[in-house]
N, C-alpha and C positions, 0 to 999 in steps of 0.2 A: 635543333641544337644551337647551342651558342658558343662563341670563339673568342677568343680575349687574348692577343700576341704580346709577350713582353720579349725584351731584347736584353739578352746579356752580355755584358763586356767578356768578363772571365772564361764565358763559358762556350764549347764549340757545339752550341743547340738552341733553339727556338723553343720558350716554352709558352701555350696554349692551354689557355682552360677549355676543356671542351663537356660538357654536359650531356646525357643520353638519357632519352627517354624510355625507359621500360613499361612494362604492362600493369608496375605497382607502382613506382616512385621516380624519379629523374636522380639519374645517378652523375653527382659533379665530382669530376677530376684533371688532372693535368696532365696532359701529352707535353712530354719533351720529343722533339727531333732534331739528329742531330744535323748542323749543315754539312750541305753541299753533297749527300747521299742520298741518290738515288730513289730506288727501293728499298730503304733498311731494314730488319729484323725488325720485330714488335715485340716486347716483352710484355704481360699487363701483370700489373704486381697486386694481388689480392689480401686485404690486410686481415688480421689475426681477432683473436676473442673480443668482448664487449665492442662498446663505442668508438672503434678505432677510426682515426682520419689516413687520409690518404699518406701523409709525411711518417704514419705508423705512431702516433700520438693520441693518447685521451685527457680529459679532460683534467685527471689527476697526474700524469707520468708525460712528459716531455722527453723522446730521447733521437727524434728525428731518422729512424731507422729506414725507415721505406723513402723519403727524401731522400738520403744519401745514395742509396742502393742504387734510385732513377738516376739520377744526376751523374754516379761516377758508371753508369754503362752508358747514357747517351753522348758521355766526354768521350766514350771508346766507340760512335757510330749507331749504338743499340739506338731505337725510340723507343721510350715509355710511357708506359699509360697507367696511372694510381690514382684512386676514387677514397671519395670517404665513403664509408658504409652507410647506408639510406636509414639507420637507427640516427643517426645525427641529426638530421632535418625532423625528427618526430620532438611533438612537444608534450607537456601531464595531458595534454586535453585532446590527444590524438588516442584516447581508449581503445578504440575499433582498430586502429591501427597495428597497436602494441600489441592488441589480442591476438590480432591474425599472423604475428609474423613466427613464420618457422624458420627451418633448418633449409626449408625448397625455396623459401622467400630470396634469400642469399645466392641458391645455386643458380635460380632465374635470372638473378640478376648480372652474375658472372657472363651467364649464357649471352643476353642481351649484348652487354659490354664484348662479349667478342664476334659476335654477330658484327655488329656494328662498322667492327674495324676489319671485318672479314670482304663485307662489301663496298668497302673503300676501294679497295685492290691496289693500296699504297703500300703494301709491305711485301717483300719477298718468302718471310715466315711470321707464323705468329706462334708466339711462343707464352703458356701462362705460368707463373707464378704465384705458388699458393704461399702464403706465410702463417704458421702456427694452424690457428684452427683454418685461417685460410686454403691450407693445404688440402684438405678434403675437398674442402669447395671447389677449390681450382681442378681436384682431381675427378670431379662427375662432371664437371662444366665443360671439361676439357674432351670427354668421349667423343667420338666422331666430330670433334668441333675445331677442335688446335693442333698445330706441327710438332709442339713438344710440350713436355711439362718439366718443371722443375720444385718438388718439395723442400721449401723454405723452414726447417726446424716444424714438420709437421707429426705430429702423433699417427704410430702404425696401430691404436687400437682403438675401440670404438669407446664413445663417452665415460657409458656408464663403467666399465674394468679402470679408466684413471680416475675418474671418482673415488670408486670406493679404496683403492691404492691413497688415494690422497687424506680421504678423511683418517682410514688406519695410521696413518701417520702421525696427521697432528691431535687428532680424539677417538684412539682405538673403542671406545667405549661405546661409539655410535657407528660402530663398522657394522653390525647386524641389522640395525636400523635402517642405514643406507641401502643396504640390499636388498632389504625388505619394496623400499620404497620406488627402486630403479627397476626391480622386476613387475611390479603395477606399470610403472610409466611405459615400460618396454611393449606390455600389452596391450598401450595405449590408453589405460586410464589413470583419470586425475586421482589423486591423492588427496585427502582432508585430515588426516588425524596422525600427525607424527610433532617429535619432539620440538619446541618452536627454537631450539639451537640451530638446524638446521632449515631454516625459514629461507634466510638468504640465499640457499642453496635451491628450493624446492618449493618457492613461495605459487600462489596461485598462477600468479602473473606469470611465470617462469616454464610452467611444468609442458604447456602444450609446444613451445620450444624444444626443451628437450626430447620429449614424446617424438618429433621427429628426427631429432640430431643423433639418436641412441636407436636407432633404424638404421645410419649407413656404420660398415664396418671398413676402414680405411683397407687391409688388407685384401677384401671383397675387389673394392672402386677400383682400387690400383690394379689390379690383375687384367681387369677388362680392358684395359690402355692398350694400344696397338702402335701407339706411335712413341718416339724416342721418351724416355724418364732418366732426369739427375734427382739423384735425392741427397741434400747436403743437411750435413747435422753437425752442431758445434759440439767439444767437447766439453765445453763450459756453459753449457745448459744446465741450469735448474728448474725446468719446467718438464721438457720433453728427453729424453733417454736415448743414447744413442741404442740402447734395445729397441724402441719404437721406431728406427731409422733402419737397423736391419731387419723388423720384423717385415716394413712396407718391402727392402729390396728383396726378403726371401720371397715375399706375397709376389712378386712380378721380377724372376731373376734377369729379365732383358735390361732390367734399369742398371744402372751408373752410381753406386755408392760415394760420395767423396765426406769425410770426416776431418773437419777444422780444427786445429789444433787449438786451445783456449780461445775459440769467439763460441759465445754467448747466446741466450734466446734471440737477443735483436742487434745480434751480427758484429757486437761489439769486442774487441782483444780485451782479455781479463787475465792479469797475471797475477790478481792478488786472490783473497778469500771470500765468502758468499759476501760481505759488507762490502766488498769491491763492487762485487758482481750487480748486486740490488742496488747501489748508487746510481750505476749505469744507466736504469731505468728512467734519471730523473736528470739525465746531463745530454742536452741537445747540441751539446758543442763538441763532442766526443765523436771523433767519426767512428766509422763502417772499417773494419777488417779489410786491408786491401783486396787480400786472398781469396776472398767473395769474390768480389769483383772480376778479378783475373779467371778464376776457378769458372762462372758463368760466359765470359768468355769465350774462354777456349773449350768449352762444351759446345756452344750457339754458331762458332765460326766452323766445326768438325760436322754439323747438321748437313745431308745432303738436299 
């Protein structure tokens, strides 16, 4: 692994690039720690759908969500650990690559990442944090692996049921077709002959991804946890439902429901309309909900 120390005035933490080698890709992220603590808590924060970077960014949408999140718990003591997703470092000419990657590509690589920092023995807990689609991930990774979890605006149902809820939405006309198409994939096979409106949704490239991601059922994963779960969901999500927040807490009623009052899919206060809400997406200078913050807190400090 490689280390890379930059010093901040403003800030009471050391941040470190630190790099991990997995058994498919080298996963690079940034360890914050904060000073002058000991042992501290470990958060690793797991970023959410597509091409997402470790600060919770792609390549279209800037909104610096996962930055904010590390930075204002390592100011409160927490360390953090945030990676960009190993889809980043693939390039058009990585084909073999692109092919092979599933839904377990991801979970392994969680696993690694907390492997890693498990045999440090520099932390008193280690605690993961799944975000959006992260949240599943961090929640198989997490099995006999981490001291807590915490679901970050994550979906309590499995792929293919928000799929086809979504496409009914905005093209009820292709809601049969979709069903048609997610009960193949379900069985494990490819698909060739559906309407090419729904390409982008179901293209070649795509389908052996989902073939496995529409395999785990959030409510399943979550059940099997044995160790502490918060599950926090914003009221101002347009993504994920606070019904998918109580479906995970009824799937595993040990867990810790907390529900935020207008913060958003990526943690942001929203006191206007969805054109508030969607802007959000693309403003990196908009912080983080304090209430996160504090909220993960006082969950992390009550851990025995």
């Amino acid at each position: 692994f490689t280390t890379h120390i930059v010093f901040s005035q403003k800030n009471n933490f050391q941040e470190n690039k630190i790099d991990i080698q997995t058994n498919t890709e080298t996963i690079y992220g940034t360890l914050l720690t904060p000073n002058s603590v000991k042992k501290p808590p470990l958060v690793i924060l797991i970023p959410g759908s597509g091409p997402t970077d470790r600060d919770g960014n792609n390549a279209i949408m800037k909104n610096n969500s996962l930055k904010y999140l590390a930075e204002s718990l390592s100011n409160k003591k927490i360390a953090t650990y945030r990676f960009d997703k190993s889809v980043l470092t693939f390039t058009k000419k990585d084909t073999l690559k692109i092919k092979a990657l599933t839904f377990n590509t991801f979970i392994n690589e969680a696993i690694s990442v907390i492997e890693y920092f498990k045999k440090s023995k520099n932390y008193s807990k280690i605690i993961v944090a799944g975000h959006s689609q992260g949240s599943l991930v961090g929640m198989v990774a997490s099995q006999n692996n981490a001291d807590a979890f915490i679901s970050l605006e994550g979906a309590g149902r499995p792929i293919d049921e928000i799929l086809v809820e979504q496409i009914n939405k905005q093209a009820p006309y292709l809601k049969e077709e979709t069903i048609r198409i997610l009960k193949e994939l379900k069985q494990g096979k490819l698909v060739t002959n559906f309407n090419p409106i729904l390409s982008s949704l179901f293209n070649q490239q795509v389908q052996p991804f989902l073939i496995s991601w529409i395999q785990y059922n959030p409510q399943i994963e979550i059940k099997k946890l044995t160790i502490p779960i918060l599950i926090i969901q914003g009221t101002k999500d347009i993504q994920v439902s606070i019904k998918d927040a109580e479906l995970l807490h009824n799937a595993n009623t040990a867990s810790k429901l907390q529900l935020i009052e207008n913060m958003n899919h990526i943690f942001k206060e929203i006191n206007g309309d969805v054109n508030k809400n969607l802007q959000s997406y693309s403003n990196p200078k908009l912080p983080i909900t304090p209430i996160l913050t504090t909220n993960i807190l006082n969950y992390i400090n009550q851990l025995k």
